[in-house]
TORKOL-627841 format. One record per atom (N, C-alpha, C): residue in three letters; x, y, z. Coordinates in steps of 0.02 Angstrom, whole numbers, plus 50000, padded with zeros to 5 digits. Atoms other than C-alpha are relative to their C-alpha. Example, Ala and Ser with C-alpha at 12.3 -4.5 7.8 and 13.67 -1.06 7.14 Angstrom:
residues 2
ALA500454994150000ALA506154977550390ALA500455006050000SER499584994149997SER506844994750357SER499615005550037
***
This chain:
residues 236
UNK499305001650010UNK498194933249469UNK500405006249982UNK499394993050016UNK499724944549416UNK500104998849934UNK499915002450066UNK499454937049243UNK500045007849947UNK500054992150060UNK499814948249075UNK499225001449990UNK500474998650025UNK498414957149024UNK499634997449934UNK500175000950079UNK497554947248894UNK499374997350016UNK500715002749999UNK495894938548862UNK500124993550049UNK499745008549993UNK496764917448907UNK500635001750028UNK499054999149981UNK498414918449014UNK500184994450033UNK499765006349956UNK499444904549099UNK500255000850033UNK499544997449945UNK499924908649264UNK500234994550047UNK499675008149953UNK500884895149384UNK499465002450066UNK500675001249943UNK499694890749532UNK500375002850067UNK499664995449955UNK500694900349649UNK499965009249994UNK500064995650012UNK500244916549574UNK499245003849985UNK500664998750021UNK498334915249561UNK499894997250075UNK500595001549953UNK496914913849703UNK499504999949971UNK500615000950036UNK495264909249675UNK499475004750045UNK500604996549970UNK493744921449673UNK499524997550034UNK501015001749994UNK492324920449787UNK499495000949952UNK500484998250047UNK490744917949692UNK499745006350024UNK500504995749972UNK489994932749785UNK500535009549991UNK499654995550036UNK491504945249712UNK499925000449946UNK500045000750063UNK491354953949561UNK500674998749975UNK499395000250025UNK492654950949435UNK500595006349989UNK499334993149998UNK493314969749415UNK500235002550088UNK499805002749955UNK493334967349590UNK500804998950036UNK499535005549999UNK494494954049582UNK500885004449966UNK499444995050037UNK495684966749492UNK500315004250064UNK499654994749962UNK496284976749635UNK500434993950058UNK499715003749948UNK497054960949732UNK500695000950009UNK499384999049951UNK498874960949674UNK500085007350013UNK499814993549982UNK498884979649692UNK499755002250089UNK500144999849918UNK497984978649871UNK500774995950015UNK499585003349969UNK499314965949913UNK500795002850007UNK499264994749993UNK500724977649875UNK499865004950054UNK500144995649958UNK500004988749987UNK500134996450064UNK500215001149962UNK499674976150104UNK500694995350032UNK499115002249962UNK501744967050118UNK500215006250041UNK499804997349974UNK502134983650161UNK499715002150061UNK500104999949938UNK501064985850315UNK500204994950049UNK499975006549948UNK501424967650376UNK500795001950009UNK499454999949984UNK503294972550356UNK500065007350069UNK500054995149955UNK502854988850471UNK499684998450065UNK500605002749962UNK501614978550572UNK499855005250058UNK500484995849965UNK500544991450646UNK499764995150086UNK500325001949974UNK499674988450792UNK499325005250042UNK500494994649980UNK498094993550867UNK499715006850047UNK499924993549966UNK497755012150908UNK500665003149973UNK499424995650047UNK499495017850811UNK499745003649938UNK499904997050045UNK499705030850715UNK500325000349945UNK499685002350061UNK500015028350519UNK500145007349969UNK499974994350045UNK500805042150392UNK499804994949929UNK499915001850075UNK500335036550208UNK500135005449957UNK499824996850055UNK501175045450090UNK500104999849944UNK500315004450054UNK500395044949926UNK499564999350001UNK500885002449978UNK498605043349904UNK499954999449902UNK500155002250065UNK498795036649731UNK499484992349994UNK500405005349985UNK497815019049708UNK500424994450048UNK499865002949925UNK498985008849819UNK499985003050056UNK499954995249948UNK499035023649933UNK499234998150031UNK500904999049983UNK497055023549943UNK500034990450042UNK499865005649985UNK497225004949961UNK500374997250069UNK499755000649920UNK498415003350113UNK499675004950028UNK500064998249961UNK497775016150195UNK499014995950021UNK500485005249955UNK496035004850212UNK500104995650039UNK499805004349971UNK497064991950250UNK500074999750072UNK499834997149954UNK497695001250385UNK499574999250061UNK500474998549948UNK496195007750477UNK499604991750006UNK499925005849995UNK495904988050443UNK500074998150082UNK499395002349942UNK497254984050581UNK499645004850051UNK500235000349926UNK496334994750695UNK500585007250006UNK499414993749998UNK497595012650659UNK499665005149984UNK500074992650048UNK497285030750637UNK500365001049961UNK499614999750070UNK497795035050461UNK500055007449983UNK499884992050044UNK498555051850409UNK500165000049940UNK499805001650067UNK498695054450223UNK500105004949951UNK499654993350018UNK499755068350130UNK499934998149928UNK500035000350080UNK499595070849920UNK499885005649991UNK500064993550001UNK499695086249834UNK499484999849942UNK500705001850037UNK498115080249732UNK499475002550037UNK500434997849974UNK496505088349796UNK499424992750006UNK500425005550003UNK495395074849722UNK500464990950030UNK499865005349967UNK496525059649807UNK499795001350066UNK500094998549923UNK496415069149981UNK499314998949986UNK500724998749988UNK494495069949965UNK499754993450000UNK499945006850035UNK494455051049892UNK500184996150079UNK499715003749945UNK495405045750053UNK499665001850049UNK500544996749925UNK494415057250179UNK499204994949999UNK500785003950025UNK492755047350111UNK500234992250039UNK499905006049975UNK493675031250181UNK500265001650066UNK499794999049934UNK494075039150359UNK500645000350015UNK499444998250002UNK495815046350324UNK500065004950012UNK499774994449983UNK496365062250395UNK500615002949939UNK499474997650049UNK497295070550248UNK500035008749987UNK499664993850040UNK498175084250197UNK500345000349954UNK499574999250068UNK498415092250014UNK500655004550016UNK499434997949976UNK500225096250033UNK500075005949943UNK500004995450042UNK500115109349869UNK499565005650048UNK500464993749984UNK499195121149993UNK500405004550046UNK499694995949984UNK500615126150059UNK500074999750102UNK499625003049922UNK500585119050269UNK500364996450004UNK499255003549981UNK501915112450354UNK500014994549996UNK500335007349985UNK501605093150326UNK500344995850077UNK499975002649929UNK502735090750478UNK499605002350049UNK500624997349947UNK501735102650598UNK499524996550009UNK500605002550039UNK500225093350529UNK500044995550030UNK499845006049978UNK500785079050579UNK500104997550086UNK500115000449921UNK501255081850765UNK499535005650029UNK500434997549958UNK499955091850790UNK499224995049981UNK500545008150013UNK498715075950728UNK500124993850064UNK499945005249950UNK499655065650861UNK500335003450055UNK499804996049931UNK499945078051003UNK500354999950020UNK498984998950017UNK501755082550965UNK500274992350035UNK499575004949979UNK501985063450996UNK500514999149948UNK499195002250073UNK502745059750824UNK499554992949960UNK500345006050024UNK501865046050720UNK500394994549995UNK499875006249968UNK502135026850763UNK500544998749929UNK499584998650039UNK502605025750578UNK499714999649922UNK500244996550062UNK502445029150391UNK499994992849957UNK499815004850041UNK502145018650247UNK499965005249926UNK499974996350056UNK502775027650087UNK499714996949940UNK500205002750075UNK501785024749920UNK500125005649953UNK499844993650074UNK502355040549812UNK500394998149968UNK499425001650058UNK503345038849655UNK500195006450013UNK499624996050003UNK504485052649660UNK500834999749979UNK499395001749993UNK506465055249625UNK500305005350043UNK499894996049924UNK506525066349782UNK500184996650074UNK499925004149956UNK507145059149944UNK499395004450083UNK500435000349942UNK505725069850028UNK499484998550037UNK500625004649969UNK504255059250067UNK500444995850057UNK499615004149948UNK505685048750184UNK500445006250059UNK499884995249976UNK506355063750257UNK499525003150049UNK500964998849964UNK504305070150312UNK500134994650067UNK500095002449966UNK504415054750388UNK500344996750053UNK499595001049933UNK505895051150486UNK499825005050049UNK500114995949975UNK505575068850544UNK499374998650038UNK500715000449967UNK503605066550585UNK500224992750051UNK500095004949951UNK504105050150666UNK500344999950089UNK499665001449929UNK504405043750850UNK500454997649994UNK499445006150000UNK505775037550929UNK499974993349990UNK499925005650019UNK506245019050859UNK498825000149981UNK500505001550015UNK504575021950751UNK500204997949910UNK500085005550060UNK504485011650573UNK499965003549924UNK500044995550098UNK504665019650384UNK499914992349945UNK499895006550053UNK504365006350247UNK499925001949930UNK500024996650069UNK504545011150056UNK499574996149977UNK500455002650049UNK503215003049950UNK500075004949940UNK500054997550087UNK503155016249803UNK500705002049990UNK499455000350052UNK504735021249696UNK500175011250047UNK499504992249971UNK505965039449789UNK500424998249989UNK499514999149983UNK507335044249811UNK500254997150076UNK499815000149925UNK508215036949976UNK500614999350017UNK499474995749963UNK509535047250019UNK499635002150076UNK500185000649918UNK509355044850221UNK500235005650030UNK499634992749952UNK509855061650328UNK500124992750084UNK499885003849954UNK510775048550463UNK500035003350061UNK500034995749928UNK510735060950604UNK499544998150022UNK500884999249972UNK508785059350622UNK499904992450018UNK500125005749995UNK508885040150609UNK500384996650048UNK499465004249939UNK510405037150726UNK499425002950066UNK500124997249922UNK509485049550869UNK499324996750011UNK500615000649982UNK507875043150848UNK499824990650001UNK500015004350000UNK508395026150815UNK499254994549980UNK500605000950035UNK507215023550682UNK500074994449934UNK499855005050047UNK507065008050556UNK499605001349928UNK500344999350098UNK506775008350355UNK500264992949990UNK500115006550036UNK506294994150253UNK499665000749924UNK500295001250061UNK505974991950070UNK499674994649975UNK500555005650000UNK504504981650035UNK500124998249938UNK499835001250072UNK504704971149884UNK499084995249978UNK500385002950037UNK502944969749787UNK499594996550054UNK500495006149987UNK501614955549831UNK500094997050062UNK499805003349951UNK502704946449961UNK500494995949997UNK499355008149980UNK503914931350014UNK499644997049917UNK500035003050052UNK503954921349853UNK500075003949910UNK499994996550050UNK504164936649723UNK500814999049970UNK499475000150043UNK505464935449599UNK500584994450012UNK499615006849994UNK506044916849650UNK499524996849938UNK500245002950081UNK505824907149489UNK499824991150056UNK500205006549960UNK505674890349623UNK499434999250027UNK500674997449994UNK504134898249698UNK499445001449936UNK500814999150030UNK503264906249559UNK499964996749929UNK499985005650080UNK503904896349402UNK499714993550006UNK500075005549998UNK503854881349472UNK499734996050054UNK500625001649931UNK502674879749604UNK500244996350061UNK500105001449921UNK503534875849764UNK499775004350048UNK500104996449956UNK502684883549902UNK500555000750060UNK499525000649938UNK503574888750065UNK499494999950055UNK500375003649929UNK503014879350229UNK499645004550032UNK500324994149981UNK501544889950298UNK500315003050069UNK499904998549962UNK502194888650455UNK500765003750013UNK499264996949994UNK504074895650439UNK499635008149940UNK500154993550032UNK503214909050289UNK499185001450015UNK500834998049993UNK501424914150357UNK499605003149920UNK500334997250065UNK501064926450209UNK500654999549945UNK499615000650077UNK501774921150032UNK499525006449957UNK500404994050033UNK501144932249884UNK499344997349984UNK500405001550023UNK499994920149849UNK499344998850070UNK500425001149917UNK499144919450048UNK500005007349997UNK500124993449998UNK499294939450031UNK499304999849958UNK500624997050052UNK498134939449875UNK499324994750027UNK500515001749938UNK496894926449987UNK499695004550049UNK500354993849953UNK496864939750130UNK499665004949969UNK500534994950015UNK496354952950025UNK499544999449971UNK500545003150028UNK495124942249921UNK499344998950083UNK500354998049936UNK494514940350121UNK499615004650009UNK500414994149987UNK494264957750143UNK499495001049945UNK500474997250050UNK493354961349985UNK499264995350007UNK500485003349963UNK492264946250050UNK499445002850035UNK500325000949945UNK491914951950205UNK499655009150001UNK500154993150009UNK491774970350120UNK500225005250051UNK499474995249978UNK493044978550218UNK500635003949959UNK499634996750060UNK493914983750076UNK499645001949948UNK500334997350032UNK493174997249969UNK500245000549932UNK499755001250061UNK493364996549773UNK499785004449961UNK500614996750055UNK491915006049694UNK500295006649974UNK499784992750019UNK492645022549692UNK500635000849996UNK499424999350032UNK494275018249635UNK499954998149926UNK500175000950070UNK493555012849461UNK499795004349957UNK500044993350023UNK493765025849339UNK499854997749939UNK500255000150066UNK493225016849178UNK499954992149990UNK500115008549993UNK492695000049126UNK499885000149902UNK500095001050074UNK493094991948943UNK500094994249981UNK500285005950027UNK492554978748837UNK500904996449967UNK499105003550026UNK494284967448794UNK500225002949925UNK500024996950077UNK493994973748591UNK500435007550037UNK499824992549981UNK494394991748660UNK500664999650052UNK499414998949956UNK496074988648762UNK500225004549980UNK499634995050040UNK496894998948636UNK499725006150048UNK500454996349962UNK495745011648708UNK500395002150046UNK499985000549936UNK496045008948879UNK500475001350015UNK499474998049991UNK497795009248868UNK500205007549993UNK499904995050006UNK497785024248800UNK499715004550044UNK500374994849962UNK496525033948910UNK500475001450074UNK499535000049938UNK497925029649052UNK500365003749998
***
């Protein structure tokens, strides 16, 4: 669920999925954060054999870009972290640490043979508008940008009128986030007019972790007993 962090929580039945028995429970912890990852590809909807930028290789970053190669995409993946690039290369990501000083556009059309990549999905926090900039630039004509993590987006409209290129800000989990009718009070929306709600997102990726197409192990950097939150919080 997306419940508070506590031992006992009460979450409305629109906001929880149920574990397979055959998932572990820390597991079960990376769903709504896969699923943030995972509105913003369905709002980009890839298709198979396209070329992805992820920008960001923080834990949603790492996260969509499985997703990604999921869908059946080559995944390029820029961070000026050494140990994220290496983290992401281990899951069949082509990355480059951008602190090393190459061109991340060059990089980029020379990864997709000066076509231009299909299109980006941004996960960096920054208050810079250049992770969206990279990627209007690295992209094709009428190719796809979608914000998932937290910039700046101040648009350079030249690049987006000529190339006639679309941005979208992904909001969270999915369809049903921050309606109090949905997640307070448990109406669903008709599967067939909303395919993925937040609560059919956190299903799919409970799927993958199933079917073990979604990797977890080596995004777990510490594990603590509920007594020790204090702890935990802090070591963050």
């Amino acid at each position: 669920s997306n419940g508070y962090h506590a031992e006992f929580v009460n979450v409305p039945k629109n906001l929880c999925a149920l574990l397979p028995k055959n998932i572990l429970l820390e597991y079960g912890t990376f769903v709504p954060l896969a699923s943030i990852g995972l509105q913003g590809i369905r709002l980009a909807n890839p298709e198979l054999g396209e070329t992805f930028l992820v920008s960001g290789l923080g834990l949603i970053g790492q996260l969509t870009c499985q997703l990604l190669i999921n869908n059946g995409c080559n995944v390029l993946g820029i961070d000026p972290d050494f140990e994220r690039c290496e983290l992401a290369k281990s899951y069949g990501v082509e990355t480059l640490n951008i602190s090393e000083g190459i061109d991340p556009l060059s990089w980029c059309m020379k990864k997709t043979n000066n076509i231009g990549i299909d299109g980006a999905i941004i996960t960096a926090a920054t208050n810079s508008s250049e992770p969206i900039d990279l990627a209007a630039e690295a992209c094709r004509k009428r190719g796809r940008i979608v914000l998932v993590g937290v910039t700046g987006t101040y648009l350079k409209r030249d690049t987006f009128y000529k190339k006639e290129l679309s941005f979208q800000v992904s909001c969270s989990y999915g369809p049903g986030r921050y309606d109090k009718n949905y997640e307070e009070e448990g109406n669903d929306y008709p599967l067939c007019y909303v395919r993925w709600t937040e609560k059919r997102n956190f299903e799919a990726i409970l799927y993958c972790l199933k079917k073990k197409q979604l990797k977890v192990d080596k995004l777990i950097s510490g594990k603590f007993d509920i007594k020790d939150a204090k702890f935990a919080y802090e070591s963050l």
